[in-house]
N, C-alpha and C positions, 0 to 999 in steps of 0.2 A: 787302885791308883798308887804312884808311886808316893811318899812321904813328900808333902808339899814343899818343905825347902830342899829337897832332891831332886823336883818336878823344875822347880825355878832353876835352879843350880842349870839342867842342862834346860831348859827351854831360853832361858840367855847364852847360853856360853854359845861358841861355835866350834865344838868337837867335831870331828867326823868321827861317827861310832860306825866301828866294822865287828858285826857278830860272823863268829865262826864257828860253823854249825847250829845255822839260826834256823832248821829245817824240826829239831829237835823240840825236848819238853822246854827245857832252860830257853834254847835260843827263837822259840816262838813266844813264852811266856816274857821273855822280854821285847820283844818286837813288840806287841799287843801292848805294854806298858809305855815302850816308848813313842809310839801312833797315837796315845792318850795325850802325851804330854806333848810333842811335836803336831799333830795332825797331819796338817798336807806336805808340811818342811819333811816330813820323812822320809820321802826318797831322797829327796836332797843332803841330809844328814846324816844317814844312815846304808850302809851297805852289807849286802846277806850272801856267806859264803856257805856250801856244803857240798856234799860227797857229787854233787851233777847238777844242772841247771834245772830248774821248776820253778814252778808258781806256789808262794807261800799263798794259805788264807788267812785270814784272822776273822774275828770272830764279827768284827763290824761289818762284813764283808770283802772289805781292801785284801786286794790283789796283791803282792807284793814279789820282785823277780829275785832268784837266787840264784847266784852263777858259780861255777866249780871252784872249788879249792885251790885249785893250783893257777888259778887270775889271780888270787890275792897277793902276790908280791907285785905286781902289775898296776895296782890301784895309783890312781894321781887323787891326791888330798894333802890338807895339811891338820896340823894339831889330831892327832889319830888317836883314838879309845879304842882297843880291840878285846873283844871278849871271846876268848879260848874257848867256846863248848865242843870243840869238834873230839871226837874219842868214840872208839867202838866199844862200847858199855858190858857189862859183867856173861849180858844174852848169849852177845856175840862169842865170848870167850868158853861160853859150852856148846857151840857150833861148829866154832871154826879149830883148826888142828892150831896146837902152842905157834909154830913157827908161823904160822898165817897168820892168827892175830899180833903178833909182835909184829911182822913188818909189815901189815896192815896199820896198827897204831905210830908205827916211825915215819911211816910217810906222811902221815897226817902231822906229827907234831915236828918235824922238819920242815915238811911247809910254812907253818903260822910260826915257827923260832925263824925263816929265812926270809918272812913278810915282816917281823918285828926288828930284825937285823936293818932292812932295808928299807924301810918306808920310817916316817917322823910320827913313830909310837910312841907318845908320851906316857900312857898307863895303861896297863893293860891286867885283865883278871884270867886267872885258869881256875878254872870249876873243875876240881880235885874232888876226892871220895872219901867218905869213911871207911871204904874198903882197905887203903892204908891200914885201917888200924887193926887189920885181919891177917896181917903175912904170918904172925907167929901163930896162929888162933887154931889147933889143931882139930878145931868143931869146924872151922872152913871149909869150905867148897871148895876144891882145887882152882875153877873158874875166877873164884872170888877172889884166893890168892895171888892169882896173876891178873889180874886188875886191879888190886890196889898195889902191888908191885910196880906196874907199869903208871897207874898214877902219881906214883910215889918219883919215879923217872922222869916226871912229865913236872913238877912240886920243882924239883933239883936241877932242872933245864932251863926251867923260867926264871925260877930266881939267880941262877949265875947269870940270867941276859939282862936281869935289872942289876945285878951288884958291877957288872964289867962296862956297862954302858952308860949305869948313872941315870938310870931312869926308875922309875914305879913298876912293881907288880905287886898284884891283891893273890894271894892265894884261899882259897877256900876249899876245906873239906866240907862237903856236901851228904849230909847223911839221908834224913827225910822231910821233905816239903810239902806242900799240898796248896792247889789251888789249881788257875784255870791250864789247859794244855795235858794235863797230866796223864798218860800211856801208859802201855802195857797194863791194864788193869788188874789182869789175875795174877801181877806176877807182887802189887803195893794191896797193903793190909786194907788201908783205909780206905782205898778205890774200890775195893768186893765191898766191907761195912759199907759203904754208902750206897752203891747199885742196891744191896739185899733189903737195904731200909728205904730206899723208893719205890722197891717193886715188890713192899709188903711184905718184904720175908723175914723169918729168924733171922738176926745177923749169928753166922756160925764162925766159933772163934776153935778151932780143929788145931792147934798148936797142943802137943802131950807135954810140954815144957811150960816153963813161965818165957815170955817174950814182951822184950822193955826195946820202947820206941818212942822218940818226939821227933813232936815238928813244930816246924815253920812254916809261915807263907812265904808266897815265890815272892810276892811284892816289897815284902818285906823285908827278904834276901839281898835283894837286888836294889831294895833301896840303901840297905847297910853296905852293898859292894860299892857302886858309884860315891856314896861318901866316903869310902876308905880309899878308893880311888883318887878322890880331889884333894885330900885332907895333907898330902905331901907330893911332891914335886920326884922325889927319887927314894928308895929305899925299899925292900920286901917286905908287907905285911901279912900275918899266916893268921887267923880263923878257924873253930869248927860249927858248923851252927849247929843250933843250940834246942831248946825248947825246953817243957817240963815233961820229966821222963816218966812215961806211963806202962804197963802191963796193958798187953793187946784186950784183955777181958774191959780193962778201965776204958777204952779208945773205943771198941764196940758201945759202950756203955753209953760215953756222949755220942756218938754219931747218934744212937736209939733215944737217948732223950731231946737232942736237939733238932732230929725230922722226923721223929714217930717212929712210927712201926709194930714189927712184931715180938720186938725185945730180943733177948742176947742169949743164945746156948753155946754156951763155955765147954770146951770136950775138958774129961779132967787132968787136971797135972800128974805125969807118972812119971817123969827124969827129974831127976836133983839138980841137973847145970841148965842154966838160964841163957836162954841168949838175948844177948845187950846189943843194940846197936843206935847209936847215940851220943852226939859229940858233949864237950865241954859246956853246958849248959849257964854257970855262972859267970865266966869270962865272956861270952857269946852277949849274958844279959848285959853285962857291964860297956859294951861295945855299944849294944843298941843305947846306951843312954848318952855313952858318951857322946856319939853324933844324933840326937834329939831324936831317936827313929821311935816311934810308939810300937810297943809289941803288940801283935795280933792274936787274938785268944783263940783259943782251937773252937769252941762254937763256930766262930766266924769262920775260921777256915773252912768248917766240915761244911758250912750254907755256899761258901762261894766255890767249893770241889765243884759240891751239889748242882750247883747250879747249871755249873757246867756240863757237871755229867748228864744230866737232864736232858740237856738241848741238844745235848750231842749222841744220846742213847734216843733221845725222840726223831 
């Protein structure tokens, strides 16, 4: 659930929240949160935009309809939350050739900047990356580089449309989260640790490096974005979340003591350079006290992953 005075905050107000790329980890993981807090008001309050029309599910079983990107300047509403998830993510960018994913990625954020131009968007958040903080990072993945380049284009697009218009935007770089909706498994640490410890195995932590990662929960995220959301009327606010930063051997560690298992085989470290990926951790914590958000402890994360992965690998 979302933070109860974030729960109140929008089950009184009357927003019209439009996620974009609500088809995704983010914009399903918030859908789900917000059918918690709304219930049945949620078609009503809420509309779901992605790459083509489909039927979202969520996990209560609500059906939920998604209609293409390019209806969203089209929408009749007033007082409008829009939540940016829409972006072809780091996958895509070792698929598709340079010039395909850039104007793949421009179409998409020309849309949601020509739906926020035009429709009565009060506040709106862009789920940004920590890939940003990889352009210079000569240990990068070339894929990596031009995605958080292009995030970074995505960062400096939104915010000149809140400083020129006089309105809100939430920026957030988004490093690593966990909780329910969570994809591509083999490609997140802590989505293999937690399959390998349900289904009895060694968790194998195969990294020849030391590798530093936190997280967050999505709930938690997202209850820190909608308060950063309300908390001002116009201006750009930047974020990186946050967590306590661990060695992938230490994250193995609790997932194997907090659902069993067969314990943790560590390959050994044979490189000297580390790789870090992981935002601002202390400015992140200070954020969540400012606006009353309780932080979620990674036990509890790795049980409500779990949980999910459960039900969804069963």
């Amino acid at each position: 659930m979302l933070e109860p005075a974030v729960a109140r905050l929008l089950a009184e107000g009357d927003q019209h929240i439009v996620l974009a790329g609500a088809g995704g980890w983010l914009g399903l993981a918030t859908l789900d949160l917000l059918e918690k807090v709304l219930g049945d008001a949620l078609e009503e309050r809420v509309s779901c935009y992605g790459s083509a029309a489909r039927t979202l599910l969520l996990q209560s079983g609500r059906e939920v309809q998604q209609q293409p990107l390019a209806d969203l300047p089209r929408l009749q509403a007033e007082r409008i939350w829009l939540f940016h998830f829409a972006f072809l993510t780091k996958d895509r960018a070792e698929t598709l050739s340079e010039e395909d994913y850039r104007a793949a990625n421009d179409a998409i954020s020309a849309t949601v900047l020509a739906a926020a131009r035009s429709l009565p968007v009060e506040a709106l958040f862009v789920a940004s990356s920590g890939a940003v903080t990889k352009l210079d990072d000569p240990q990068a993945s070339a894929a990596m580089r031009l995605y958080g380049e292009m995030k970074l284009e995505d960062e400096r697009r939104f915010a000149a449309w809140a400083e020129e218009s006089g309105r809100r935007a939430v920026i957030g770089r988004i490093f690593n989260i966990t909780g329910p909706y969570i994809n591509k498994h083999a490609a997140y640490a802590i989505a293999n640790f937690i399959l390998d410890a349900l289904a009895h195995r060694p968790i194998a932590v195969r990294a020849p490096r030391e590798v530093f990662r936190a997280y967050v929960a999505i709930r938690e995220l997202i209850s820190l974005i909608v308060a950063m959301m309300a908390a001002e009327r116009s201006g750009v606010a930047r974020f990186d979340s946050g967590g306590s930063v661990l060695e992938l051997g230490a994250v193995a560690t609790a997932v194997a003591e907090t659902l069993g298992g067969a314990g943790v085989e560590r390959a050994a470290v044979m490189e000297a350079t580390a790789d870090r990926y992981a935002g601002d951790g202390p400015t992140y914590a200070a954020l969540l006290a400012r606006h009353g958000i309780t932080p979620v402890p990674l036990d509890v994360q790795i049980r409500e992953t779990a949980a999910f992965l459960s039900a969804r690998h069963s």
